[in-house]
C-alpha angles and dihedrals in degrees: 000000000000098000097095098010127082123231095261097055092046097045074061103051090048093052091049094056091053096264121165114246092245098047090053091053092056088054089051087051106059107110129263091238091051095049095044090062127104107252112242114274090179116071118222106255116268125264140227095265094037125126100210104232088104114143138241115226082256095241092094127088113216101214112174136172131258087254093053084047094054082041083052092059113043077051084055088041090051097041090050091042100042083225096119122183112145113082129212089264086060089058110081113239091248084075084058101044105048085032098250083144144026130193118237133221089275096047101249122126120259120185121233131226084245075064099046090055088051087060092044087053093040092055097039089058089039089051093050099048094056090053083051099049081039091234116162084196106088102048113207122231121229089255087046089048098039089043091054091041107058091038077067092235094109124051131195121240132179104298096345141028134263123206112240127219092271098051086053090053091050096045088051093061100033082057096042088065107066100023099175085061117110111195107161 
């Protein structure tokens, strides 16, 4: 909050927002240094007795292949089965790193909501950009279709659907970041 705004400025801010006098003055105290660096983007790695829902710094975008995403389900499979097979040296480092998985008290991988969300998006770019591409081929699944829907970036159309101009906007983006991705 401090990083462009004087202190003035932010003692009333902070008034404003029904904060008490003296926590507004340890908010004024923290150091110049402190407030000019960059905040952190790269989680520290997960612990033992970690859960694995740790979060980035959200400035970081997670973009992983299509092999990392087939890595990412048998995880999910196994987790959901109990039948484990992957390690911890199958997962690429990246799991570890933006917290996808986390290892549990007998070693094996178990993967993390943080990693379930990664499927959901995975599959949402990968759904809209077989109706744009106008492929059969990928069906889409109610959450996949609801999810699009109401994000305004898939419209219904007769019998099928048809992507908006949002929904091309977002796809673009969601596909320029990993461009040696094929997901159609």
């Amino acid at each position: 909050m401090r990083r462009g705004v004087d202190d003035a400025s932010a003692r009333s801010l902070l008034a404003s927002t029904g904060h008490d006098p003296a926590f507004i003055e340890h908010v004024l105290a923290i150091p110049e240094e402190r407030r000019g660096q960059p905040r952190r983007t790269v989680a520290p790695p997960a612990g033992a007795g970690d859960n694995g829902g740790a979060a980035l710094g959200g400035d970081e975008v997670v973009s992983l292949g299509v092999e990392d995403m087939a890595t990412l389900h048998r995880l999910r499979f196994e987790s959901e089965t109990g039948m484990h097979r992957l390690t911890m040296e199958d997962c690429p480092a990246d799991f570890t790193r933006f917290a996808l998985v986390h290892r549990e008290c007998d070693g094996t991988p178990t993967i993390t909501l943080k990693g379930r969300q990664a499927l959901k998006h995975f599959a949402c770019v990968r759904a809209l950009d077989s109706v744009r591409l106008r492929l059969d081929a990928i069906p889409m699944s109610d959450e996949i279709a609801g999810w699009l829907e109401s994000n305004g970036y898939l419209e219904r159309k007769g019998s099928g659907s048809e992507v908006t101009a949002r929904g091309l906007s977002w796809l673009e983006m969601h596909l320029a970041l990993a461009p040696n991705q094929t997901l159609s």
